[in-house]
C-alpha positions as CSV (number, residue, x, y, z in Angstrom):
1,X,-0.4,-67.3,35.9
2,X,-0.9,-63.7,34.6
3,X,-4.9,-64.1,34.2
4,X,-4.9,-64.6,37.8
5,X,-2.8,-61.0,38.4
6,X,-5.7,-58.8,38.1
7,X,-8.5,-60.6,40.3
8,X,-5.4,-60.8,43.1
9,X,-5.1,-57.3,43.2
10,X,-9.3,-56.8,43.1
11,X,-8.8,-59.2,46.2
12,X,-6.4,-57.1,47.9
13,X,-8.7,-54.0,47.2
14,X,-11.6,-56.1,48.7
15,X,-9.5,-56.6,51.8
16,X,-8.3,-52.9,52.5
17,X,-12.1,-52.4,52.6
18,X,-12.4,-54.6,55.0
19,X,-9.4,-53.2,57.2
20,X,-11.4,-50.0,56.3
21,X,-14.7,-50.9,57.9
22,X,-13.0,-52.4,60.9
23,X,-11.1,-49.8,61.6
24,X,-14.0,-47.3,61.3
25,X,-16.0,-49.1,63.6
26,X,-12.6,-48.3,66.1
27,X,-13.8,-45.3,65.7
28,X,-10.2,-44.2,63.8
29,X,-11.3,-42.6,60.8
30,X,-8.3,-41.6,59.9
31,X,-6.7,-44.9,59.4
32,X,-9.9,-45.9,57.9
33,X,-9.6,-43.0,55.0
34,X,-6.4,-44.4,54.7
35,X,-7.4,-48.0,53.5
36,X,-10.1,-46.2,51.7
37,X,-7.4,-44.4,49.8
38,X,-5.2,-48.2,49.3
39,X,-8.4,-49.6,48.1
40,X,-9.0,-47.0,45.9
41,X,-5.0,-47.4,44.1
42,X,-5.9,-51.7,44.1
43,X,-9.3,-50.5,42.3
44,X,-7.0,-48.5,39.6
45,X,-4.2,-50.8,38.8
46,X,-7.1,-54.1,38.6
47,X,-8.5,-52.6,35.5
48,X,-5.4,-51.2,34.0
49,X,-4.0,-54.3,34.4
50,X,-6.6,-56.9,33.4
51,X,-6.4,-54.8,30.1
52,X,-2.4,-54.9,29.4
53,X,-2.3,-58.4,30.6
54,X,-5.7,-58.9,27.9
55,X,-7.1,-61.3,30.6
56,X,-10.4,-59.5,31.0
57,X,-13.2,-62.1,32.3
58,X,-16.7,-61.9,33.4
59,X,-16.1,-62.9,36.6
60,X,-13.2,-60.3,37.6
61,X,-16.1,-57.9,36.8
62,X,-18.1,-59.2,39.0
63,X,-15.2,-59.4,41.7
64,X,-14.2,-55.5,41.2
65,X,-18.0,-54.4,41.8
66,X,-18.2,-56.8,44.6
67,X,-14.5,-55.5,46.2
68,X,-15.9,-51.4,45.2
69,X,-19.1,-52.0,47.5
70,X,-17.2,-53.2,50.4
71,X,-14.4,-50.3,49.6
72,X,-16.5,-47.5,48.5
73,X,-19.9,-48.7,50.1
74,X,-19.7,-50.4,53.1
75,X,-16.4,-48.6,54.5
76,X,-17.8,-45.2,54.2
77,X,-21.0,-46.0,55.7
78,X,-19.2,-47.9,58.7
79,X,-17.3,-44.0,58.9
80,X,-20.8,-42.4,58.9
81,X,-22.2,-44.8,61.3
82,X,-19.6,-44.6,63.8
83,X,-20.0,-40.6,63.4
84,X,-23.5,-40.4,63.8
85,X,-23.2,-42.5,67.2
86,X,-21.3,-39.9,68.9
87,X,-22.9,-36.6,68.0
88,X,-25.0,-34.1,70.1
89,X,-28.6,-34.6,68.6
90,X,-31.5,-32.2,68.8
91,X,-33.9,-32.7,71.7
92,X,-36.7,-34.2,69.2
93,X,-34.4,-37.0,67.5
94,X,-32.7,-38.3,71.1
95,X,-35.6,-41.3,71.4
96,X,-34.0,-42.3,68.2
97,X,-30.1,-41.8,68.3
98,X,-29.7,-45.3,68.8
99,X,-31.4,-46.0,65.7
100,X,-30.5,-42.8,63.2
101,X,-26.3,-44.3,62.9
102,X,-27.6,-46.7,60.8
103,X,-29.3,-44.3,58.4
104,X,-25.6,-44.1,56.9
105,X,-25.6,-48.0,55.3
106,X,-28.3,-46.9,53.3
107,X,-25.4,-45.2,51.1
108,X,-24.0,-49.0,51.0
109,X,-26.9,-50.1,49.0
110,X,-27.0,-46.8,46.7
111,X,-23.4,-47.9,46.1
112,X,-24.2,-51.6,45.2
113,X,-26.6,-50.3,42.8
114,X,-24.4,-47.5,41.0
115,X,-22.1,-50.5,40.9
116,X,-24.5,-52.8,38.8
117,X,-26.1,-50.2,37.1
118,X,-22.2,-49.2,35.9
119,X,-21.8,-53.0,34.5
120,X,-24.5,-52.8,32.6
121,X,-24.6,-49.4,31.0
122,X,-22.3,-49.1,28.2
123,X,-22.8,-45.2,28.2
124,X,-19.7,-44.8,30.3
125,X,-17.0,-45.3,28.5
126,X,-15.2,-41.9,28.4
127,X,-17.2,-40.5,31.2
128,X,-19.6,-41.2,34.0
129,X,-23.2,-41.0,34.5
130,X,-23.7,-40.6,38.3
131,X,-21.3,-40.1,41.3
132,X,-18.6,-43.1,41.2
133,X,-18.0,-44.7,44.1
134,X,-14.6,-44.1,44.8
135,X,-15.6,-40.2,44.5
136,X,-18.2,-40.5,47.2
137,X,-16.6,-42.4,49.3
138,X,-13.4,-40.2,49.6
139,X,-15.8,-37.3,50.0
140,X,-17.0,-38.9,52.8
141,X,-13.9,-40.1,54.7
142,X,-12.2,-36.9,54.1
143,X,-15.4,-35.2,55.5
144,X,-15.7,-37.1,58.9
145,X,-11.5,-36.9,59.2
146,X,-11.0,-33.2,58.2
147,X,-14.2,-31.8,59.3
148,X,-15.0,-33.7,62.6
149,X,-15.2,-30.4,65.0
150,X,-16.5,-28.3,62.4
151,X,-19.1,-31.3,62.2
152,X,-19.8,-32.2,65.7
153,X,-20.2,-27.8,66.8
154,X,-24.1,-27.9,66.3
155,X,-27.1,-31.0,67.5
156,X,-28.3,-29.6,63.8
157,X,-25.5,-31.2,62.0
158,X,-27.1,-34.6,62.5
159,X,-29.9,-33.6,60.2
160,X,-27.6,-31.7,57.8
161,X,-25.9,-35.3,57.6
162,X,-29.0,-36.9,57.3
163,X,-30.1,-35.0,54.1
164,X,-26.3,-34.7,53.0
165,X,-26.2,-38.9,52.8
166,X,-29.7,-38.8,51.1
167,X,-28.3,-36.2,48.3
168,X,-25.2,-38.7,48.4
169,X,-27.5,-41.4,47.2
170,X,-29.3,-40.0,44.8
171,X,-26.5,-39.0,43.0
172,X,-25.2,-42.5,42.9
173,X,-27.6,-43.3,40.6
174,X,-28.6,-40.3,39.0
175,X,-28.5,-39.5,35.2
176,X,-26.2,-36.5,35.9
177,X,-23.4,-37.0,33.4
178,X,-20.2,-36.3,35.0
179,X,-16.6,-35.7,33.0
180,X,-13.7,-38.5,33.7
181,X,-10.0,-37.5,33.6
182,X,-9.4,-39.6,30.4
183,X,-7.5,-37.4,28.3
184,X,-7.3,-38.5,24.2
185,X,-5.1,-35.6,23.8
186,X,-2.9,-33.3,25.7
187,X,-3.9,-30.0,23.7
188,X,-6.5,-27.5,25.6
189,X,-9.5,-27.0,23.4
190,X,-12.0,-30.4,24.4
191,X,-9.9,-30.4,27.9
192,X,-10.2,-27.3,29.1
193,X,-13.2,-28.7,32.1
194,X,-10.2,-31.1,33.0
195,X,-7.2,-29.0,33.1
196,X,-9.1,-26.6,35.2
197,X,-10.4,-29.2,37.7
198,X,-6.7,-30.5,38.1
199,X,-5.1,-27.2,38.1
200,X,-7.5,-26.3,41.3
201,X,-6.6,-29.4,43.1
202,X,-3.7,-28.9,44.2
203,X,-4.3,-25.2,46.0
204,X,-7.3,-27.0,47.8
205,X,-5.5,-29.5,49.6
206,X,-2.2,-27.2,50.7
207,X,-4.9,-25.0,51.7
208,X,-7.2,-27.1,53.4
209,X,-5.8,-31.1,53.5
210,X,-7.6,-33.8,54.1
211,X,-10.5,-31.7,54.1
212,X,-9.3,-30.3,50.6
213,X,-10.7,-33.7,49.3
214,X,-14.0,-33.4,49.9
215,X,-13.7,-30.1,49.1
216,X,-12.7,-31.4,45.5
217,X,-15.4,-33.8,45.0
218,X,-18.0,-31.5,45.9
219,X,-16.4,-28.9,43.6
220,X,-16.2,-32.2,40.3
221,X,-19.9,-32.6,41.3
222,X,-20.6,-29.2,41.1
223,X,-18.2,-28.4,37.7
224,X,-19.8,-31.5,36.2
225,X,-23.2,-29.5,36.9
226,X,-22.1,-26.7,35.3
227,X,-20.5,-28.1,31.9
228,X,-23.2,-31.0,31.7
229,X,-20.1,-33.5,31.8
230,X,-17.9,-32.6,29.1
């Protein structure tokens, strides 16, 4: 019965990323970040259970990177796409408004390959090499939600998005090593990149909420930059 636990709850983060994309499409955002957000807790107790339990198996692998891209791939996009179908475009991209929304699934399949890239590189262990998906999609939810009118003031944002998504992608899959909150020890010295990152959180999102949370993956991209993951 327990080897079946983990690969249940991989399931139920498969299907908030389904009620994500559905509600996205709605045109709710909101609700949509939300399942993002469920998807993202399934996504954290899978692992940490498949390892207690000791029931680790190939295919629950294979069903977390599957659930991750509908979660943190598809859901996203569908957030993008629905965005990008109701925004004030500049005279020269109207003929093709109808046809730029679904620019955004190409962040899908940059996702679907950071995903199968992750299984097979056994460099990430303690930290990451490229964005993870959970990061970018959460960026990207908490973007459309908290920034909508800031988003939607100018026809120029579309491009801005555009090149924003395309940035997105490439750090997917980039070689940019980027620090994980795994912590061996509690002590400062070899966490002080960690302890600062956590101790600015929580200012960024009284100050700026939901936006706050893209606000803090833009500012781990940027810290992982700086420190060259460590």
């Amino acid at each position: 019965m327990k080897k079946h636990i983990p690969n249940t709850i991989t399931c139920c983060n498969l299907i908030s990323g389904c009620v994500a994309t559905v509600f996205a499409v709605s045109g709710k955002a909101d609700i949509a970040l939300l399942w993002i957000v469920i998807g993202a807790v399934f996504d954290f107790f899978d692992g940490m259970s498949a390892r207690l339990l000791k029931v680790s198996s190939p295919i629950g692998k294979e069903l977390d990177s599957l659930a991750d891209d509908v979660t943190f791939g598809v859901a996203p996009s569908t957030i993008l796409f629905a965005q990008l179908g109701v925004m004030d475009y500049p005279s020269f991209m109207e003929p093709v408004r109808h046809i730029v929304p679904f620019f955004a699934y190409i962040m899908a399949a940059f996702s679907a390959l950071r995903l199968a890239k992750f299984n097979l590189d056994e460099r990430q262990t303690t930290s990451f090499i490229g964005l993870p998906t959970p990061a970018n999609a959460l960026f990207w939810g908490a973007l459309v939600v908290g920034g909508s009118l800031w988003i939607e003031r100018s026809p120029w944002m579309v491009p801005a998005l555009l090149v924003a998504i395309c940035v997105s992608c490439w750090l997917l899959v980039s070689e940019v090593p980027m620090f994980a909150l795994k912590f061996k020890h509690w002590g400062w010295k070899g966490n002080e990149v960690k302890y600062i990152f956590v101790g600015s959180c929580i200012p960024l999102l009284l100050i700026f909420q939901v936006l706050g949370i893209a606000i803090i993956i833009a500012w781990y991209v940027l810290l992982s930059l700086f420190t060259k993951g460590s």
